[in-house]
C-alpha positions in Angstrom: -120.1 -93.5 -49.2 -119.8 -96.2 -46.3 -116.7 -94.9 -45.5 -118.0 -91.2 -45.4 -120.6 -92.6 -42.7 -118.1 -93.8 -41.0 -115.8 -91.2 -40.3 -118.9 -89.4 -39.5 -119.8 -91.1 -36.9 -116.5 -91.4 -35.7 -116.2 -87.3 -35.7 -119.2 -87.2 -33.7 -118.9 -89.6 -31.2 -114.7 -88.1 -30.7 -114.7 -86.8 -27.0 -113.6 -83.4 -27.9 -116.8 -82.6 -30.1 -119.3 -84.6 -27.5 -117.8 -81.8 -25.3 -117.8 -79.1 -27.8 -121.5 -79.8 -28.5 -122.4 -79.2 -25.0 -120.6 -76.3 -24.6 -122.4 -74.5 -27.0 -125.3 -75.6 -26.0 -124.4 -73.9 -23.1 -123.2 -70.9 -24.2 -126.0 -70.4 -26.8 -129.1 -71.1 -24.7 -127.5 -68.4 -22.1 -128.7 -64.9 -24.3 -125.9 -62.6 -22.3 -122.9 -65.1 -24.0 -124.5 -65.5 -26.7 -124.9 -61.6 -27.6 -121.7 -61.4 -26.8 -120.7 -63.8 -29.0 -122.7 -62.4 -31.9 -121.0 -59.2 -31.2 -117.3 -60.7 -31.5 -118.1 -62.6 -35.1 -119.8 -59.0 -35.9 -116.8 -57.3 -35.0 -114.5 -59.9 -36.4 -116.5 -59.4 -39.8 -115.5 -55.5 -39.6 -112.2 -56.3 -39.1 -111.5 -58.5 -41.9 -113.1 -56.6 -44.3 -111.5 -53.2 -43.3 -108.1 -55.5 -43.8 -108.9 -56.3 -47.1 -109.9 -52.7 -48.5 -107.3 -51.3 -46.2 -109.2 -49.1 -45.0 -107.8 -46.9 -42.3 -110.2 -47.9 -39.4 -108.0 -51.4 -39.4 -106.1 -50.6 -35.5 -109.5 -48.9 -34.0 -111.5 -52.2 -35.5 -108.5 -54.8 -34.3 -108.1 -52.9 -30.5 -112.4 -53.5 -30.6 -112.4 -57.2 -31.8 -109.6 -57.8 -28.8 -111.4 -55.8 -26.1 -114.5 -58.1 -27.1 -112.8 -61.5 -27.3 -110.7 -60.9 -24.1 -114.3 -59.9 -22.5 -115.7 -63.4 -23.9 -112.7 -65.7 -23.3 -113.0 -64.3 -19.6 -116.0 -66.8 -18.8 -114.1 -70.4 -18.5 -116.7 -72.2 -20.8 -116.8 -69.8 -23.6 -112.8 -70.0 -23.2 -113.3 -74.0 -23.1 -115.4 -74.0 -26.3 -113.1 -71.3 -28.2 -110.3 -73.9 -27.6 -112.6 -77.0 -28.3 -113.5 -75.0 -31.5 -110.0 -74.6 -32.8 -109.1 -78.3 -31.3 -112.0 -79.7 -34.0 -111.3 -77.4 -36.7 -106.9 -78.6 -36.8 -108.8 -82.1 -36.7 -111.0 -81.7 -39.3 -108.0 -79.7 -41.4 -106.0 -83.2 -40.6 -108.3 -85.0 -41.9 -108.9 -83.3 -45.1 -104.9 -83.5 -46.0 -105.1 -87.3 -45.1 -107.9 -87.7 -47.7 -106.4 -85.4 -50.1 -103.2 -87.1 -49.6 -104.9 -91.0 -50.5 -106.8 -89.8 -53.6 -103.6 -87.9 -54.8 -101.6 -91.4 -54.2 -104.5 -93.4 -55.4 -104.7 -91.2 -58.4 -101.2 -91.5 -59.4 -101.0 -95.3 -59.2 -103.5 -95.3 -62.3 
């Protein structure tokens, strides 16, 4: 668990999530991004789930979700904390295989 703590601590004090923390601060305290942020997960939510029934609203839904993020990603810091976002969430994914990867090892040295 000490280890846990650790890495914790070490995730939140990384320079990229200090910065991502702010950002959405930012964006989230300001209600004109944020709507339009709600609007684009809203959207995106449509859009997956019209994929998955293939249902035949799938081009109208995607050409929507782009119009929307293309609107958003236009202001720099929403663009800065979409990136920030998807910087965190391939470290986060690294980090997970590197665990994975040392209990599988650990596991079949039993």
């Amino acid at each position: 668990m000490e280890s846990l703590k650790t890495l914790q601590t070490l995730l939140e004090k990384h320079p990229e999530v200090k910065r991502y923390k702010d950002l959405e601060t930012l964006i989230f305290s300001n209600p004109k991004y944020k709507q339009q942020y709600q609007d684009l997960l809203s959207k995106q939510k449509r859009l997956v789930q019209s994929k998955t029934y293939q249902k035949s609203d799938v081009e109208a839904r995607e050409k929507a979700y782009k119009e929307s993020l293309e609107s958003l990603i236009s202001h720099v810091c929403v663009n800065e904390y979409l990136l920030a976002q998807e910087e965190i969430n391939d470290l986060i994914s690294m980090l997970f295989n590197i665990i994975e990867s040392e209990i599988n090892a650990a596991l079949l040295h039993e």
